[in-house]
N, C-alpha and C positions, 0 to 999 in steps of 0.2 A: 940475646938479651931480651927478656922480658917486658912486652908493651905496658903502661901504666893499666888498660883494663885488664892483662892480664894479673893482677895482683889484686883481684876482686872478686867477690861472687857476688848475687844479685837476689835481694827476696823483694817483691812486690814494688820494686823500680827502687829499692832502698841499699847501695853498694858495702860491702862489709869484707876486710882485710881478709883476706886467705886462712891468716894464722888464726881469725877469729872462729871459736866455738861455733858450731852450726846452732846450738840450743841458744847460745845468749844471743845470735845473729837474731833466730824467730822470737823470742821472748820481748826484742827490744822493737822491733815491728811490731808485735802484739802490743805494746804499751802505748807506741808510736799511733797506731789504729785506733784505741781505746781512750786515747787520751790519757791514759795514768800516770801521776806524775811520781817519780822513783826516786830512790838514795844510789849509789853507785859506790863500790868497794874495787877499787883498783889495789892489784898484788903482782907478785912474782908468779910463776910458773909453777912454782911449790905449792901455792895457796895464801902464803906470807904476803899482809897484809900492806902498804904503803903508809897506810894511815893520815891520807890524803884527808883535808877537811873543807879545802875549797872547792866550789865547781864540781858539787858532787850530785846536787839537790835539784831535780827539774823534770819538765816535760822533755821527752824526745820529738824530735824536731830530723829534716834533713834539709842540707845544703842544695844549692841550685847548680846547672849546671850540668854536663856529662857526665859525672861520677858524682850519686847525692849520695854522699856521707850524713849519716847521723849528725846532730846535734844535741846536744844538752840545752835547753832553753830554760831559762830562770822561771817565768810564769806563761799561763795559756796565751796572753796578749802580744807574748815577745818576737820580734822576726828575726832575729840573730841569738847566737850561741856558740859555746866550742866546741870543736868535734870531738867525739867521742873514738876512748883509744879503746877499742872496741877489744882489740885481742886482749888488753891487761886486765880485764871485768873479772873477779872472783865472787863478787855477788852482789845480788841485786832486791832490793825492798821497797816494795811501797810506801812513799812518803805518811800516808795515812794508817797509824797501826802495826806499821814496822814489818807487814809481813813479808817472807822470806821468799820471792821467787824464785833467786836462782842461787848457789852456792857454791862455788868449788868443793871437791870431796875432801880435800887436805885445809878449807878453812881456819886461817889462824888469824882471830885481828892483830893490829902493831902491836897492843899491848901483852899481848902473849908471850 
């Protein structure tokens, strides 16, 4: 049976699911570092979008603790947020200007 750190990999003390993309894992560090606050697109495995509208919009943040999960934090002043389901991320944009970080290759928004 697999230990709970084993279902983890580790970028600069920041924990990220297994099944999570290695690119969205460093991307969300990078923004986490940079301070950038992001839009978040949660989908299927296809690229099919959820069309999630809450709890999308924020700073990355991480949790305290033995295993710091990412956070979504509402603004730069906030010390809590939810964690981020980091494996369902199909793409990613900067709050400011909309530009396109990261993308799944099969991107579909819901309305598609």
């Amino acid at each position: 049976m697999e230990t709970l750190e084993e279902k983890y990999f580790e970028i600069n003390g920041t924990s990220f699911q297994n099944e999570t993309k290695r690119e969205v894992a460093e991307l969300l560090e990078r923004c986490r570092a940079n301070r950038t606050r992001v839009i978040l697109d949660y989908g299927h495995s296809d690229g099919k979008s959820w069309g999630e509208i809450y709890d999308i919009i924020g700073y990355i943040g991480r949790s305290t603790g033995s295993i710091k999960v990412p956070l979504l934090l509402y603004n730069s002043r906030s010390y809590g947020g939810s964690a981020i389901l980091t494996k369902c991320i199909i793409q990613i944009k900067e709050s400011k200007g909309g530009r396109v970080l990261y993308q799944h290759k099969n991107y579909k928004n819901w309305k598609s």
